[in-house]
C-alpha positions, 0 to 999 in steps of 0.5 A, a space after each residue: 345633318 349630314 349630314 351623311 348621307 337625299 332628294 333631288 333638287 327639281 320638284 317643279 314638274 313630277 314631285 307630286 306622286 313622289 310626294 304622297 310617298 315620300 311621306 310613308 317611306 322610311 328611307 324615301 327619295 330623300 336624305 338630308 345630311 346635314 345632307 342637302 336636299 334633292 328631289 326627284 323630278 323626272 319620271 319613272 322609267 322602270 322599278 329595278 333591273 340590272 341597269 338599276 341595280 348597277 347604279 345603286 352599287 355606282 351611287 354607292 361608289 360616289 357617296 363612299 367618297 362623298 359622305 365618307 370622307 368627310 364623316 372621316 374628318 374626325 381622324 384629321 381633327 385629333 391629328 391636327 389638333 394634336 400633331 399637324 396643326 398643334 399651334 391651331 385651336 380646336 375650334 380653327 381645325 373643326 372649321 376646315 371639316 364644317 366649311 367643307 360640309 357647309 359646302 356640299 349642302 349649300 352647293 346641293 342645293 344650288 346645283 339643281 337648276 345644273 341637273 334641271 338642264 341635263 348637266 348631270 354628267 359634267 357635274 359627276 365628271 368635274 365634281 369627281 376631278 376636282 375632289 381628287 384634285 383636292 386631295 392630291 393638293 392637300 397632300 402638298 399643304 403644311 400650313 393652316 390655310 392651305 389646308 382650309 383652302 384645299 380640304 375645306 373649299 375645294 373639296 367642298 365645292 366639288 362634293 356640292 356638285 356630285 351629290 345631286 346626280 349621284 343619288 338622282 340617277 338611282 331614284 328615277 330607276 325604282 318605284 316600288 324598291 325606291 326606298 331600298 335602293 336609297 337606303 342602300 346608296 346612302 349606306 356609303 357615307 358611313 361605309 365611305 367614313 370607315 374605308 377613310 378612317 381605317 386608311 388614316 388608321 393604318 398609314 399614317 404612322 408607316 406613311 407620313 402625312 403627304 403619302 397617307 393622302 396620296 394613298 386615299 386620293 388614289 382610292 377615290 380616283 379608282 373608285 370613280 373610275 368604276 362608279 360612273 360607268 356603272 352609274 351612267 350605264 343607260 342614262 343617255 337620254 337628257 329629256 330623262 333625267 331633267 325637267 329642261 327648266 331650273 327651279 327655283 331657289 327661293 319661295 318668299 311665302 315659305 316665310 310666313 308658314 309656322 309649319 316651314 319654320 317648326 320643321 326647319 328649326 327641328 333641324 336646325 337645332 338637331 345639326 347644330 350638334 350632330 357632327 360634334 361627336 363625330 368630330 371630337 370622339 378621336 380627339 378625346 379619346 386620346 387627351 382625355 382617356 389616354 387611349 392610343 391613337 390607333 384605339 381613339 380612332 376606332 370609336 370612330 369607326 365603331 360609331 360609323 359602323 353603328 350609324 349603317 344599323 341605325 339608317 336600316 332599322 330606322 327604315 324598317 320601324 318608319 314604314 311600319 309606325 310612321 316617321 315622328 315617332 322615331 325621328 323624335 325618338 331618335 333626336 332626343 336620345 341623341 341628345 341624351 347620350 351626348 350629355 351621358 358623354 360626360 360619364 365616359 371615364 373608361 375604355 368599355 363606356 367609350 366603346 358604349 357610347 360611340 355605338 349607342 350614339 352613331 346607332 341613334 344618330 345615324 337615323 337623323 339622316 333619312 328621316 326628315 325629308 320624309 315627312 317634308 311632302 306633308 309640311 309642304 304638299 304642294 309640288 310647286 313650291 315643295 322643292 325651293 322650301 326643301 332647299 330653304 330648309 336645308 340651307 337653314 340646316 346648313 348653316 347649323 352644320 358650319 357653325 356648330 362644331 366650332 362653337 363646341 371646339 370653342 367650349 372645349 377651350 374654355 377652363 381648359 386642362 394640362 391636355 389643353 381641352 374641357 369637353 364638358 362645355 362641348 358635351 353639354 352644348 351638344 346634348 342640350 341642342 339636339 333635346 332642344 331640337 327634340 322638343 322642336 320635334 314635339 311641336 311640329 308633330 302637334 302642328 302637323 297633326 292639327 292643321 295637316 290632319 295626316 294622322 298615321 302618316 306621320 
């Protein structure tokens, strides 16, 4: 899901504390995103601080650029789908946005054992050059592969590697301010979303494609430069930070547990059309409403901004009630907007939309791995479930924007798009996933018997 927006992936030895929780926190240690999972392994040395805050702002650093620019995808989509890469379907171009996706889950997920062995600092380091790297390069690219290559692969793998220390470092700071200073850090992505959208916004037509990538790798190269010393200020002890053993990846038994696959279903089918709108809102706004480009762009900066409201709220309603209520809530509505997406004919419901949608959607991202400790609570194998479950949900995040771009190609009009497949499609599998949602409250309730927990 996204997706943005964490736990860390070493659970073998000091999850069970933060497991009991995780479950009672609204933002906990954990965000998914069409995020990839981490959890938190090393012990807690102290709640807060100067050092601690410092890398909250560090860790918000890393996932502006993380997150951000790639909830900004959605400018590059209706750019190339319109001018860049005109002679390119919708359905091609929204791959190089889910494969970079796609990347950074699977690549969270598989990086742990990295973090578990104290690499934490050349995973920041590498991740961060061959990220800017990626953009410096995409700069040079004109054609359709290069771009997938340098936008969609490399810039992937990198994000896979910075995801897990940059939110790892700031969970093992905070007991009791944990779930503040999570919500804060994973603040970024939607922060990070607007900063890239805007300098798409604003200089491309001054600047021309090489020069308005050039611009935004030079904020992410400076951006870095200030995150990691904030981020590593005080984290020089290894046997801190890891475990000294990697995890492991995968649990066979987790396939014979109907709670592992309720919840890892519920996600699934939540992310399968989670980015969808993100993606394709700019799009529409200017092939199917006439809006400008400048305009078109800024639906997605207001469902960005939306998305902030809704992670903070979600948070604050979750701690109080519990998690299912507003994750359920949250996943049907999002659902049903997508569907209400239909009837956006002019320029006030589109605005309407985009903030209802990003508000509603936003709250997806901290909400699950929230309410894994219960599914799973047992700490020896909570880690490689999580990781499972995410690579499930990881593959919903690849595949789901292209099958909608698909759609929009089906019956297609004189603009070349019928959005009322990719709409359609969208609402109709976040419900399902809502419905999925319904069934694993039952099961967790009945075999879990957690009652207000959840």
């Amino acid at each position: 899901m996204l997706k943005d927006g964490a736990m860390t992936p070493d659970v073998d030895s000091a999850v069970s504390d933060d497991a009991k929780l995780g479950a009672l926190e609204a933002v906990s240690s954990t965000e998914a995103i069409g995020d990839a999972p981490i959890t938190l392994a090393t012990p807690i040395q102290q709640d807060g601080g100067s050092r601690a805050w410092l890398q909250v702002v560090g860790s918000f650093l890393v996932f502006v650029n993380l997150w951000g620019f790639t909830f900004a995808f959605g400018s590059f989509q209706s750019y190339y789908q319109l001018d860049y890469l005109s002679t390119r379907t919708a359905s091609d171009i929204s791959w190089i946005g889910t494969v970079s996706t796609f990347l950074l889950i699977v690549g969270g997920v598989f990086s742990g054992p990295l973090f578990d062995l104290g690499h934490f600092k050349t995973m920041l380091l590498i991740g961060a050059c061959v990220e800017t790297l990626g953009l410096f390069l995409l700069s040079l690219c004109s054609g359709y592969y290069q771009i997938m290559l340098t936008q969609g692969v490399l810039v992937g793998l990198a994000n896979g590697l910075l995801y897990l220390p940059g939110l790892a470092l700031v969970g093992r700071s905070f007991k009791r301010h944990r779930s503040i200073a999570m919500a804060i850090t994973t603040c970024g992505a939607p922060v990070g979303g607007i900063i890239y959208t805007v300098m798409f916004e604003t200089l491309i037509n001054k600047l021309g494609f090489a020069w308005t990538i050039r611009a935004m790798a030079f904020f992410m190269l400076a951006s870095y430069l200030v995150a990691f010393p904030l981020l590593l200020w005080g984290a020089r002890n290894i046997g801190d930070l890891a475990s000294g053993h990697a995890r492991k990846l995968f649990d066979h038994t987790a396939l014979k547990d109907v709670l592992f696959w309720s919840y890892s279903l519920s996600n699934f089918f939540l992310f399968f059309g989670y980015m969808v709108p993100f993606i394709y809102i700019a799009a529409y706004g200017q092939t199917h409403l006439g809006l400008s480009r400048n305009m078109s762009l800024n639906m997605l900066i207001v469902a960005q901004a939306a998305s902030i409201v809704g992670r903070l709220v979600v948070g604050y309603t979750a701690a109080r009630i519990g998690v299912m209520i507003p994750w359920i809530t949250c996943g049907f509505s999002s659902g049903i907007f997508c569907i209400a997406w239909i009837g956006v004919k002019t320029e006030a419901s589109f605005i309407a939309f985009a903030a209802l949608y990003g508000c509603f959607s936003g709250a997806l991202i901290p909400l699950p791995p929230s309410v894994f400790p219960i599914v799973c609570p047992d700490p020896k194998v909570l880690g490689a479930r999580l990781g499972m479950a995410q690579a499930i949900g990881s593959i919903a995040s690849l595949i789901g924007s292209p099958i909608a771009g698909a759609l929009s190609e089906v019956n297609a009009g004189r603009d070349g798009s019928n959005y009322l497949g990719l709409q359609l499609f969208s609402g109709l599998v976040m419900i399902l996933g809502g419905c999925q949602l319904i069934g694993l409250w039952v099961l967790l309730i009945k075999k879990r018997d957690v009652g207000k927990l959840i």
